[in-house]
Backbone and ligand atoms as CSV (ligand in chain L), in Angstrom:
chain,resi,resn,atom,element,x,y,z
A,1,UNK,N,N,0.841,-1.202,0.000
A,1,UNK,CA,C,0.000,0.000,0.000
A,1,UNK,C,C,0.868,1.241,0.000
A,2,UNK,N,N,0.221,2.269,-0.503
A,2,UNK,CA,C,1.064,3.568,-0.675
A,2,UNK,C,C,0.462,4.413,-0.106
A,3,UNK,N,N,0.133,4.784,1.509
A,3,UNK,CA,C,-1.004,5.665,2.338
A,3,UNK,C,C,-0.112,6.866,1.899
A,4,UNK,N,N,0.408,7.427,1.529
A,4,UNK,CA,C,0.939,8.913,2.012
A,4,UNK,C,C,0.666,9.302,0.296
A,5,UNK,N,N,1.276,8.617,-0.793
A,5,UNK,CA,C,1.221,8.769,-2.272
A,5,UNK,C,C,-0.581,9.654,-2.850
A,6,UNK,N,N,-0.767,10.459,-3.507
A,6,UNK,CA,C,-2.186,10.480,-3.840
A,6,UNK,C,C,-2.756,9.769,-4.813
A,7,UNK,N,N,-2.182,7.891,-4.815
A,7,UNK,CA,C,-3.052,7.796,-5.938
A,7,UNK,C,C,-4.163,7.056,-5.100
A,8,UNK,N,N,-3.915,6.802,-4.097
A,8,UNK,CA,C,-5.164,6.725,-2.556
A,8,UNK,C,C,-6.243,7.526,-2.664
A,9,UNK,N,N,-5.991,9.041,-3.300
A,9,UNK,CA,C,-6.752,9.782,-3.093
A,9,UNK,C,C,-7.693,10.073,-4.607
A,10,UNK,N,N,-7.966,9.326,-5.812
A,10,UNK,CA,C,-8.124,9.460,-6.797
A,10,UNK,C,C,-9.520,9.283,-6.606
A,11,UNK,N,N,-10.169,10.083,-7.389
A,11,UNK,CA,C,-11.442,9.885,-7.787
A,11,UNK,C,C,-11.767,8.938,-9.231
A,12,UNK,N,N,-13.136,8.153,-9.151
A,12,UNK,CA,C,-13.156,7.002,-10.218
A,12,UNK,C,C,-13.853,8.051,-11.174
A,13,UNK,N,N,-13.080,7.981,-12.682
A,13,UNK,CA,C,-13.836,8.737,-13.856
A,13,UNK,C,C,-15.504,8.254,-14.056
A,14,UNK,N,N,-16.098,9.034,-14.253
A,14,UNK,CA,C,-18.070,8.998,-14.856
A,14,UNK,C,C,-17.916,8.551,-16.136
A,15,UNK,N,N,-18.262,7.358,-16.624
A,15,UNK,CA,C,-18.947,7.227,-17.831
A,15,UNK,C,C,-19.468,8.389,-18.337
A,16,UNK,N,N,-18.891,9.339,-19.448
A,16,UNK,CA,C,-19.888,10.170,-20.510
A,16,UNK,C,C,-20.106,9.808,-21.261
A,17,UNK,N,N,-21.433,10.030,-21.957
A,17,UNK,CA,C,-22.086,10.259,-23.034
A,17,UNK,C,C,-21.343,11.306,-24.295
A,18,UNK,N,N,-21.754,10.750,-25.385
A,18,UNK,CA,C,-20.785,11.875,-26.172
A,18,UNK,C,C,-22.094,13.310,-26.259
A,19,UNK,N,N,-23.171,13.052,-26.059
A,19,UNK,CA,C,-24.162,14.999,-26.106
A,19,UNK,C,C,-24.052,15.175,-24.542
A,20,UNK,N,N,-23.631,14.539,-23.562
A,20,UNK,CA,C,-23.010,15.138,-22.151
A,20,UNK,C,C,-21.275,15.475,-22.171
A,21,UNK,N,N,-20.754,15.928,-23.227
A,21,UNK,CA,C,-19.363,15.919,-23.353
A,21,UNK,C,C,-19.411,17.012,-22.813
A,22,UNK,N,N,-18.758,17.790,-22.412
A,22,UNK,CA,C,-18.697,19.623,-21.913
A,22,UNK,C,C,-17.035,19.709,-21.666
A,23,UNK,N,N,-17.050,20.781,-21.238
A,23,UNK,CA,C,-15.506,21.751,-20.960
A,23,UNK,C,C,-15.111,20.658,-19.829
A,24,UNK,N,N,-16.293,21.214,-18.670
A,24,UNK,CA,C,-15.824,20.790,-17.054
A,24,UNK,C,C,-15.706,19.098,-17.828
A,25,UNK,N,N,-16.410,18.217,-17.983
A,25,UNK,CA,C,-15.850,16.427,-18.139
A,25,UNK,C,C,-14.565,16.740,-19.285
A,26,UNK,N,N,-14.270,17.479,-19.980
A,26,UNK,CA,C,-13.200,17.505,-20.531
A,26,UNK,C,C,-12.066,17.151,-19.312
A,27,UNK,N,N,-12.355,18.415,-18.198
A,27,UNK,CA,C,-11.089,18.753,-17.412
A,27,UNK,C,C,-10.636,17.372,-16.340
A,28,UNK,N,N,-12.090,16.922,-15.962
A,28,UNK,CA,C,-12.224,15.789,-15.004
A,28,UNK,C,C,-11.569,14.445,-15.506
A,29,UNK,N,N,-11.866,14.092,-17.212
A,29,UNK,CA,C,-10.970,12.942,-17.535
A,29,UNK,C,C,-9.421,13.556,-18.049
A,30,UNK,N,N,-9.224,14.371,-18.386
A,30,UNK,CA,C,-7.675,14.480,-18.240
A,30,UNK,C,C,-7.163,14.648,-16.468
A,31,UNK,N,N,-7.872,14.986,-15.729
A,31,UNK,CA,C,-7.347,14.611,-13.911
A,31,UNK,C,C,-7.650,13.238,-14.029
A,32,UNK,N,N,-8.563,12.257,-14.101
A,32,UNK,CA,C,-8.394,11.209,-14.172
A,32,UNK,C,C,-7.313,10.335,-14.681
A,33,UNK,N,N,-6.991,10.848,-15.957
A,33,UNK,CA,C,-5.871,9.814,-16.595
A,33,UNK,C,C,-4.551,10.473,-16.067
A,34,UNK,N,N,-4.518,11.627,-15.365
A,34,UNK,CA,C,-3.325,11.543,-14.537
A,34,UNK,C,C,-3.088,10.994,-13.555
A,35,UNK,N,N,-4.378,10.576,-12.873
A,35,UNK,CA,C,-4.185,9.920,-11.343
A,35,UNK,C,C,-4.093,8.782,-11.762
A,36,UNK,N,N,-4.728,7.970,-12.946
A,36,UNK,CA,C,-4.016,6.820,-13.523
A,36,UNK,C,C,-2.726,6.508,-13.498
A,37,UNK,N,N,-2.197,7.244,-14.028
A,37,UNK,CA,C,-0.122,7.774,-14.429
A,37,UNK,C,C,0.035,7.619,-12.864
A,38,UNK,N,N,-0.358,8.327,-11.934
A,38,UNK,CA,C,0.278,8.173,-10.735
A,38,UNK,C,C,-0.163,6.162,-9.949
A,39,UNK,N,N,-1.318,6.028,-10.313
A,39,UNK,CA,C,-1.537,5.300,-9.727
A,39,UNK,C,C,-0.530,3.941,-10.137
A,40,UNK,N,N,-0.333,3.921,-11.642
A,40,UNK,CA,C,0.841,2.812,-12.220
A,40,UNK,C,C,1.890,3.006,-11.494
A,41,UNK,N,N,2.382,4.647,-11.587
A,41,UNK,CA,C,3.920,4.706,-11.198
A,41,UNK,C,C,3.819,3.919,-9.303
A,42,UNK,N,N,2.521,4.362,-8.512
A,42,UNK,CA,C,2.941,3.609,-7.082
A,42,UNK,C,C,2.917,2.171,-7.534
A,43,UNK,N,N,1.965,1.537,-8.223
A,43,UNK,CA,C,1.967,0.274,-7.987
A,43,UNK,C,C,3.372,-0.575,-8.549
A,44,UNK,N,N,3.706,-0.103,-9.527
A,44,UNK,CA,C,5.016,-0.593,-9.579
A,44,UNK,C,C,6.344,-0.859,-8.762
A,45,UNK,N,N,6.667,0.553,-7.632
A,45,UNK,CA,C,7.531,1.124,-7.130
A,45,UNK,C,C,7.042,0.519,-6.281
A,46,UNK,N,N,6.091,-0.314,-5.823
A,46,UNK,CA,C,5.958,-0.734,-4.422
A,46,UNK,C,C,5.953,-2.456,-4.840
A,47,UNK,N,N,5.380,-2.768,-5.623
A,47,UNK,CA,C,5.301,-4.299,-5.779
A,47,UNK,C,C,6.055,-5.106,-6.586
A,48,UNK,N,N,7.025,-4.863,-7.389
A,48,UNK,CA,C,7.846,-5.336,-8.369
A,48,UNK,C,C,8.752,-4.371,-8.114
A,49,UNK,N,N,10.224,-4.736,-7.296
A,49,UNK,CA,C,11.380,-4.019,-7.360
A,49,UNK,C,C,12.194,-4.722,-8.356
A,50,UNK,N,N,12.759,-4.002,-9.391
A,50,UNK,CA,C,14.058,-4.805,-10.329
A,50,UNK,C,C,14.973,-5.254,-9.400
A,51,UNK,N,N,15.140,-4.604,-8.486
A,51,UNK,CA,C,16.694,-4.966,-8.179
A,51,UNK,C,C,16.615,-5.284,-6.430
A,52,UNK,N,N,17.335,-6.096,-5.894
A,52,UNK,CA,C,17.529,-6.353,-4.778
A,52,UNK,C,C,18.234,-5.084,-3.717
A,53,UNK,N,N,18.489,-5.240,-2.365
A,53,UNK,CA,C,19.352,-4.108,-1.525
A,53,UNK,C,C,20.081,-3.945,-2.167
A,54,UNK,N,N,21.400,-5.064,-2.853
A,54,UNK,CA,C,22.678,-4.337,-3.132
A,54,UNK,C,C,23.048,-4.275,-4.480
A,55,UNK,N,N,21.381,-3.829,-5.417
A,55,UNK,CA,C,21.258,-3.685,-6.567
A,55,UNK,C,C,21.769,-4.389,-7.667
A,56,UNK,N,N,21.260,-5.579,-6.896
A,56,UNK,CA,C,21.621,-6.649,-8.152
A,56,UNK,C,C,19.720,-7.172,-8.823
A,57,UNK,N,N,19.771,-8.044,-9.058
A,57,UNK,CA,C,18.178,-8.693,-10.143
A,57,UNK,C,C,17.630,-9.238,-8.787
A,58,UNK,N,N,16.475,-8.736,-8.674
A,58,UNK,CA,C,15.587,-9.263,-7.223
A,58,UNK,C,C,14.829,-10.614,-7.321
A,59,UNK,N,N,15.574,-11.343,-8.728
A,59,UNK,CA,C,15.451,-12.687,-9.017
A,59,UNK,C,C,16.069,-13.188,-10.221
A,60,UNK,N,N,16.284,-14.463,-10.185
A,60,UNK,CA,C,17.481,-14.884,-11.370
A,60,UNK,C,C,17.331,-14.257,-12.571
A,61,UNK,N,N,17.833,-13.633,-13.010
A,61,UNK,CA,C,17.868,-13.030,-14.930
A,61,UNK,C,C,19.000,-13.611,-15.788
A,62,UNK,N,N,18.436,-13.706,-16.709
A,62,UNK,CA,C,19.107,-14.256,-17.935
A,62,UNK,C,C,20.211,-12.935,-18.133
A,63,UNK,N,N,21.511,-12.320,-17.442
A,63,UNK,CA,C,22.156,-11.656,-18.219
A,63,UNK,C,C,23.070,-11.602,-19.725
A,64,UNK,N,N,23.425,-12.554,-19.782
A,64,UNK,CA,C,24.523,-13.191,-20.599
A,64,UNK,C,C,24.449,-14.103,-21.420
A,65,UNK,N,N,25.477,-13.981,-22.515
A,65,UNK,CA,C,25.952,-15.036,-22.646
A,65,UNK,C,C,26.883,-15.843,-22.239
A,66,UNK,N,N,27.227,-16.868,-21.710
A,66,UNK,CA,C,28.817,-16.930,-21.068
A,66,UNK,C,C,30.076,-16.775,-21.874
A,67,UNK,N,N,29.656,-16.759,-23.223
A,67,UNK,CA,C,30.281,-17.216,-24.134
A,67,UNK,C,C,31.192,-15.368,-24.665
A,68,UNK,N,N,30.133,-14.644,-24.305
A,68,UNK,CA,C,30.728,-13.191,-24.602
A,68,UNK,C,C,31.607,-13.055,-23.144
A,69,UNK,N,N,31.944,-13.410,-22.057
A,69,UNK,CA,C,32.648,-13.415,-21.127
A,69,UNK,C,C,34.392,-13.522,-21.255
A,70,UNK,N,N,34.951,-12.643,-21.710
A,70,UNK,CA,C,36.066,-13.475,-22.106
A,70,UNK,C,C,36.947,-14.150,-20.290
A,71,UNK,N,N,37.526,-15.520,-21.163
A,71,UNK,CA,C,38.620,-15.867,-19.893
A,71,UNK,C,C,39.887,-15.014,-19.005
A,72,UNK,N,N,39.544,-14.352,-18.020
A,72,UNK,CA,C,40.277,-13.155,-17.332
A,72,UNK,C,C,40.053,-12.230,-17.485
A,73,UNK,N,N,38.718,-12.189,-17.902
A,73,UNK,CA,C,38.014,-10.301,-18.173
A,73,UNK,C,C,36.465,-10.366,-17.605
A,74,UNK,N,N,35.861,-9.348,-18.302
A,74,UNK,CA,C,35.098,-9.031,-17.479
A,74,UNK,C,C,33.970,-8.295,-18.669
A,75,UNK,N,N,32.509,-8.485,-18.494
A,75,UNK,CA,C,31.704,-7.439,-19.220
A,75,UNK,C,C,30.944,-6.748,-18.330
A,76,UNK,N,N,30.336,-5.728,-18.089
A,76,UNK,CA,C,28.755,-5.159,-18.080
A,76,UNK,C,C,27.754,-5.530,-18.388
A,77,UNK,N,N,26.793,-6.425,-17.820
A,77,UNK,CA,C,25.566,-6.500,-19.198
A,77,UNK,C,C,24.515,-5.938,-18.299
A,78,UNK,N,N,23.286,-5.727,-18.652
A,78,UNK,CA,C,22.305,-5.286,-18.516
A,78,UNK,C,C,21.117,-5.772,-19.258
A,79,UNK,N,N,19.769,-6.002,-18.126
A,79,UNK,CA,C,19.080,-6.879,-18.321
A,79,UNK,C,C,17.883,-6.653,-17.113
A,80,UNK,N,N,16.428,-6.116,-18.075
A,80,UNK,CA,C,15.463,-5.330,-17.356
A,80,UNK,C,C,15.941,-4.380,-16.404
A,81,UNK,N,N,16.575,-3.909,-16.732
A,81,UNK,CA,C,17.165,-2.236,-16.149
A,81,UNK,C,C,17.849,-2.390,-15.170
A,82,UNK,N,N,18.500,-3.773,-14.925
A,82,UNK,CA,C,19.437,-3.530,-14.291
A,82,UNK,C,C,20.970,-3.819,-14.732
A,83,UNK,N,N,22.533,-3.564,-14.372
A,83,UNK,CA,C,23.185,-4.020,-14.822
A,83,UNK,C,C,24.136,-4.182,-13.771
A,84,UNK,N,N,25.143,-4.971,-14.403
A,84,UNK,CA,C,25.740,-6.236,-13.233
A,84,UNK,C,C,27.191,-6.337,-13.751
A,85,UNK,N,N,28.285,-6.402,-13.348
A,85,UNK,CA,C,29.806,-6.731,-14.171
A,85,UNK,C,C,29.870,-8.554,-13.677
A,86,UNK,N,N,30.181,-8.737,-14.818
A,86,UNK,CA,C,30.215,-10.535,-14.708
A,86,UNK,C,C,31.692,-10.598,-15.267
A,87,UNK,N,N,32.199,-11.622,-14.384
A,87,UNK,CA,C,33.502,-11.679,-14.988
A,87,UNK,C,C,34.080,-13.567,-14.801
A,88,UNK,N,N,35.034,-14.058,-15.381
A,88,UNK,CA,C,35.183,-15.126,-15.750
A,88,UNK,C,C,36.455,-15.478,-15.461
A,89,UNK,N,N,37.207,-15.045,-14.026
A,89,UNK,CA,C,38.344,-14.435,-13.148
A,89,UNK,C,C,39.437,-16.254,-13.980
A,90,UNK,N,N,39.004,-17.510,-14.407
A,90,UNK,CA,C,39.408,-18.471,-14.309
A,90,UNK,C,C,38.197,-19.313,-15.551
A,91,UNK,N,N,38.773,-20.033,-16.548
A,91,UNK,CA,C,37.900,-20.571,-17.383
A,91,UNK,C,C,36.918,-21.123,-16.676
A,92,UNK,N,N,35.364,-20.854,-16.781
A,92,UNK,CA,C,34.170,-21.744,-16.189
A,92,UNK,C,C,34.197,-21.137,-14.533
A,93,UNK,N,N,34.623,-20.186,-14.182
A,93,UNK,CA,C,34.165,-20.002,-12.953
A,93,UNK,C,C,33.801,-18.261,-13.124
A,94,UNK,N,N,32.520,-18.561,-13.338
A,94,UNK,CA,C,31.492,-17.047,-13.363
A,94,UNK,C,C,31.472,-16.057,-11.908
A,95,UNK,N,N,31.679,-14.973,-12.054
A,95,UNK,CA,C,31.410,-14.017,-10.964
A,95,UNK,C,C,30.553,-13.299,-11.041
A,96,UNK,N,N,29.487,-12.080,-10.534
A,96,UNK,CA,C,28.894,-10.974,-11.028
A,96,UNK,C,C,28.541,-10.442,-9.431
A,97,UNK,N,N,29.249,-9.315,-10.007
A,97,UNK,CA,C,29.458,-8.066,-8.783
A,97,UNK,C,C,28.192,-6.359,-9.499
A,98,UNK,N,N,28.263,-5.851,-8.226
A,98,UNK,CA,C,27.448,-4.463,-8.563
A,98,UNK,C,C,28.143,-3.841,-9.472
A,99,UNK,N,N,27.261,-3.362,-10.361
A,99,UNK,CA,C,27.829,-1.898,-10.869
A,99,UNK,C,C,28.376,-0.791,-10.297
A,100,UNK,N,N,28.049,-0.300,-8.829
A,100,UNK,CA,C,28.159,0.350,-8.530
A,100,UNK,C,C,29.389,0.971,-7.923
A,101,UNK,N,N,30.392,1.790,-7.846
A,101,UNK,CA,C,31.365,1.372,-7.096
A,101,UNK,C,C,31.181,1.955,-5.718
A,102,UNK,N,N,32.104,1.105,-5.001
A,102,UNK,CA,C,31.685,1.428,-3.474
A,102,UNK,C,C,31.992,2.646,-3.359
A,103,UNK,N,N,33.131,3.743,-3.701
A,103,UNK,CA,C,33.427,5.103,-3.002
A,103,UNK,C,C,32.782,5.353,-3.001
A,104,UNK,N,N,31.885,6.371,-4.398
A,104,UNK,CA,C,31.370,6.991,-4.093
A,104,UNK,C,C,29.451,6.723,-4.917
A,105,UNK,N,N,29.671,5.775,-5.835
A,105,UNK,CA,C,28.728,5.370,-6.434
A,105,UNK,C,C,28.905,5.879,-8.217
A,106,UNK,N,N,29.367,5.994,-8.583
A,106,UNK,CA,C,29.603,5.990,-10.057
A,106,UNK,C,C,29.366,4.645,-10.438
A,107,UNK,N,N,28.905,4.632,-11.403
A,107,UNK,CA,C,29.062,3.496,-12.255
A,107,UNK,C,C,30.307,2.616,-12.491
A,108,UNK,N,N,30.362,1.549,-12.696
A,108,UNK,CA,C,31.800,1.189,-13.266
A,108,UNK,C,C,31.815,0.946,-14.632
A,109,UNK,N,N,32.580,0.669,-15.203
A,109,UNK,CA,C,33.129,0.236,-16.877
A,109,UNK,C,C,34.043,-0.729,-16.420
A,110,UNK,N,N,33.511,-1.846,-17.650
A,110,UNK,CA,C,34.577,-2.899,-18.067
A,110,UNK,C,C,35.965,-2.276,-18.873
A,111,UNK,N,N,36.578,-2.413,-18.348
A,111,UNK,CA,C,37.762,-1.246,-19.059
A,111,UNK,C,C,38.465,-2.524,-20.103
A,112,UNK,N,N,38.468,-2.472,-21.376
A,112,UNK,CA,C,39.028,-3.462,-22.344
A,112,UNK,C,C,38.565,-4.731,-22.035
A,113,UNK,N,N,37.602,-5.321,-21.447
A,113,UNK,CA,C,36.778,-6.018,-21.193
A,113,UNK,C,C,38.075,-6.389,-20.066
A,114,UNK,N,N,38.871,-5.855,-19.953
A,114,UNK,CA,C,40.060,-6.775,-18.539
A,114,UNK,C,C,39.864,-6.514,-17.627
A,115,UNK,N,N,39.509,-5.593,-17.213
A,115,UNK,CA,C,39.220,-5.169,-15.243
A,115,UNK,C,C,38.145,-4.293,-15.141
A,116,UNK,N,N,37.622,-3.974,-13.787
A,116,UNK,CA,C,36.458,-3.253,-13.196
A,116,UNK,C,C,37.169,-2.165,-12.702
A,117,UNK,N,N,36.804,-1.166,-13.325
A,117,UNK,CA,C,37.084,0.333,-13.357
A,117,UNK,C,C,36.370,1.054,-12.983
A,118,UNK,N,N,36.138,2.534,-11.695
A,118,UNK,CA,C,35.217,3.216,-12.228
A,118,UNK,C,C,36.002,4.708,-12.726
A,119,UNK,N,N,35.012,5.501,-13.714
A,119,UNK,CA,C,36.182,6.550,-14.360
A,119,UNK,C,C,35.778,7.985,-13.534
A,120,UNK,N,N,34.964,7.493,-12.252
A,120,UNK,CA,C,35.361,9.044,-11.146
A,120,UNK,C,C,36.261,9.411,-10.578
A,121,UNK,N,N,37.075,8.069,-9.754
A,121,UNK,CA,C,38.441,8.477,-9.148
A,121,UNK,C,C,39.070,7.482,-9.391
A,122,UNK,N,N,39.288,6.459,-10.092
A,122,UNK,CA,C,39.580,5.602,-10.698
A,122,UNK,C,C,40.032,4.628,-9.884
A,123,UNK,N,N,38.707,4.463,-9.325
A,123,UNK,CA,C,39.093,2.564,-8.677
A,123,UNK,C,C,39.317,1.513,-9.272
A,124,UNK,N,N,39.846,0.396,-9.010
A,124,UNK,CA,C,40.005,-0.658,-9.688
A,124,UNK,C,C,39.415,-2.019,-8.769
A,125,UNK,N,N,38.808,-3.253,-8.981
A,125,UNK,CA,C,38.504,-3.944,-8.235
A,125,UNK,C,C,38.409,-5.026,-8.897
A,126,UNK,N,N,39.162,-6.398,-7.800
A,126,UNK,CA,C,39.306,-7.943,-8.357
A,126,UNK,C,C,38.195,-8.081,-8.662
A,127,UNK,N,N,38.745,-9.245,-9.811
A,127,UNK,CA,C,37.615,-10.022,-11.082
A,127,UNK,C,C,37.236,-10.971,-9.940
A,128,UNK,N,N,37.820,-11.429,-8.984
A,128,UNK,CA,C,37.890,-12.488,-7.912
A,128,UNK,C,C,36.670,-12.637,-7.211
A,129,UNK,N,N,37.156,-11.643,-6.510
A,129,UNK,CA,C,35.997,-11.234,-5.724
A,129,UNK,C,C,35.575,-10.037,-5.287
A,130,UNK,N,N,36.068,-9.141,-6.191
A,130,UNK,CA,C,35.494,-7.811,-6.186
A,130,UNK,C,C,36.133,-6.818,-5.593
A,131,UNK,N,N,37.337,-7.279,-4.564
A,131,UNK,CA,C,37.970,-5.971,-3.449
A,131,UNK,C,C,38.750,-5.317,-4.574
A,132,UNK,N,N,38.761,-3.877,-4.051
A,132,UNK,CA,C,39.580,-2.978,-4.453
A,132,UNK,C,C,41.409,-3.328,-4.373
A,133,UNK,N,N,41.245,-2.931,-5.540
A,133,UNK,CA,C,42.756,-3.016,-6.001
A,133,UNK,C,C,43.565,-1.809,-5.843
A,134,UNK,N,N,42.859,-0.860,-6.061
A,134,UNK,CA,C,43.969,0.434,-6.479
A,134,UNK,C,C,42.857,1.378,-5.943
A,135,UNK,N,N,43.063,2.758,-6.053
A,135,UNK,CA,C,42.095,4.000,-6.147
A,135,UNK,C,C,41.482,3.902,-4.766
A,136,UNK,N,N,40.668,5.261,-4.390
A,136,UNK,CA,C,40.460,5.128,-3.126
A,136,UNK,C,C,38.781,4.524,-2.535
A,137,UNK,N,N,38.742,3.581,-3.499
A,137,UNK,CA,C,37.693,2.563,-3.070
A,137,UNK,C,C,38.475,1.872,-1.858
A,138,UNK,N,N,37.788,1.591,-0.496
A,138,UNK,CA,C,38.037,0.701,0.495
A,138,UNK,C,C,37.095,-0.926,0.587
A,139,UNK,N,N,36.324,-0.627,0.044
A,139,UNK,CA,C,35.216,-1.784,0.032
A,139,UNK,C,C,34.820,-2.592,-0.922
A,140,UNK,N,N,34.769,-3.609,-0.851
A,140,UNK,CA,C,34.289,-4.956,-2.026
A,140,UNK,C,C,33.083,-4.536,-2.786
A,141,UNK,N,N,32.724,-4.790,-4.038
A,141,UNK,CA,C,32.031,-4.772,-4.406
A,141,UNK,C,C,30.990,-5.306,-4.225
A,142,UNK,N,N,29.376,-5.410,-4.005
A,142,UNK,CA,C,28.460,-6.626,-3.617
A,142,UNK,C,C,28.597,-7.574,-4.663
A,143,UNK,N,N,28.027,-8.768,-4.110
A,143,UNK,CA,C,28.407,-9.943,-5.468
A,143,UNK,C,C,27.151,-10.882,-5.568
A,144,UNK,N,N,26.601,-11.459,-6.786
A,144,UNK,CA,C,25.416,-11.845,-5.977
A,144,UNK,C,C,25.804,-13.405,-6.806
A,145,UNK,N,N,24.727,-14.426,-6.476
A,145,UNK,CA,C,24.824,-15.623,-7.208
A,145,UNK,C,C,24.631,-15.807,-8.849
A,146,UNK,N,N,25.711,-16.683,-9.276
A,146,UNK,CA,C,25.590,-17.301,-10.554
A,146,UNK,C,C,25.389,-18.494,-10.432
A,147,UNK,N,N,24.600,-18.327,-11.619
A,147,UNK,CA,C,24.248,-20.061,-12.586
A,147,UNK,C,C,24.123,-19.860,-13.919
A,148,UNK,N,N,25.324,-20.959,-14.348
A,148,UNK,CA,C,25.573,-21.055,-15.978
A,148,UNK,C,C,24.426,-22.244,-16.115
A,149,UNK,N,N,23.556,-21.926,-17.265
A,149,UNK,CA,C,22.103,-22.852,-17.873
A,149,UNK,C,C,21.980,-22.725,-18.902
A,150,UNK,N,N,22.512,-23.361,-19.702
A,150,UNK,CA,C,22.556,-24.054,-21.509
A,150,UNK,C,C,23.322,-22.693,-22.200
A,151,UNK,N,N,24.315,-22.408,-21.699
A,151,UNK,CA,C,25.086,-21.490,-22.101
A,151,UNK,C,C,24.871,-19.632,-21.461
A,152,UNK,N,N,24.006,-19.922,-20.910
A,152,UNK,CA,C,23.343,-18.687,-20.078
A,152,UNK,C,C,23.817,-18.567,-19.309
A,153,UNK,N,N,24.243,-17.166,-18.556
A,153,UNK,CA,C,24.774,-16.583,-17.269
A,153,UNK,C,C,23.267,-16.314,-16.815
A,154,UNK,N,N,22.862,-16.479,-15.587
A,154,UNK,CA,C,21.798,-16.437,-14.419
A,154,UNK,C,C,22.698,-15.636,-13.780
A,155,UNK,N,N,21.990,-14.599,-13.213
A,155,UNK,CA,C,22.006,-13.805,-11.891
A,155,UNK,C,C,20.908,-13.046,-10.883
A,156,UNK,N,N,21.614,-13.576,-10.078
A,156,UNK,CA,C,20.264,-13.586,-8.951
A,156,UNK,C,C,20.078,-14.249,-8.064
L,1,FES,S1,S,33.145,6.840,-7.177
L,1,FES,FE1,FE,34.379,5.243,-7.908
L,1,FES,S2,S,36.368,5.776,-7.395
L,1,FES,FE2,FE,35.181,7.374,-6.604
C-alpha cells in the first residue's frame, strides 16, 4: 500500500455520453488519466522491485551469454534495467558483482573487457571477488549468485 502517495486519493472517472461531453468532463478525464499515471507509477515502485538491496536482479535473470565473457576479463551486461559486471576471473568459474562502485557510487566500466574500473576516481577492483585493487575505493564490491544454464549466465 502507498497511504501517504495520492493515488489513494483518486477519484473514479463517470462514464460520458458523447451529447453530455462539456468543458468541465473535458477537465475531469484528463485529472483522471493523470491519477491513472500516478496510480501505475505507485503500484510498480511498491510491488515489483528490479533490483535487490545491493542492486543486483531481485530474481534470477538471464544476463549473458557466457560465451561473450572473455577468460580473465570481465563485461557489463544489462538486463530489465538492471546491470551487473560478470567476470570469468578463471575458465568456467562465473562471478557478477554491482555496478556500482563502493566510493562513491559511479558506475563502473569494463575497461578493455580486462578489469572493473570506475572513471570518477579511478578505482580498480578484483575479477575475484570484487575488493579494491587500487584507487580510493576501500570496500568490495556486492556480489550476488551465478548459474551457468545451456550457455546462459543467471544472476540472482
Ligand atoms: S566513485 Fe568510484 S572511485 Fe570514486
Amino acid at each position: 500500500m502507498c497511504d501517504s502517495c495520492p493515488c489513494q486519493q483518486e477519484e473514479k472517472p463517470q462514464p460520458v455520453s458523447q451529447n453530455q461531453f462539456t468543458r468541465r468532463s473535458a477537465v475531469g478525464l484528463a485529472g483522471a488519466a493523470a491519477g491513472s499515471l500516478t496510480l501505475s507509477a505507485c503500484s510498480s515502485s511498491q510491488s515489483e522491485s528490479l533490483t535487490d538491496d545491493a542492486g543486483g536482479p531481485s530474481a534470477p535473470t538471464d544476463m549473458a551469454a557466457a560465451a561473450d565473457v572473455p577468460v580473465g576479463g570481465v563485461i557489463k551486461a544489462t538486463a530489465s534495467g538492471v546491470s551487473v559486471m560478470i567476470a570469468q576471473p578463471s575458465e568456467g568459474q562465473f562471478r557478477a558483482f554491482s555496478s556500482v562502485c563502493t566510493h562513491q557510487g559511479c558506475q563502473l566500466n569494463a575497461q578493455m573487457e580486462k578489469s572493473m574500473t570506475c572513471p570518477c576516481h579511478s578505482s580498480v577492483f578484483s575479477l575475484e571477488d570484487g575488493s579494491p585493487t587500487g584507487g580510493p575505493a576501500e570496500t568490495a564490491l556486492a556480489q550476488f549468485p551465478v548459474e551457468v544454464k545451456e550457455g546462459r549466465i543467471w544472476v540472482g
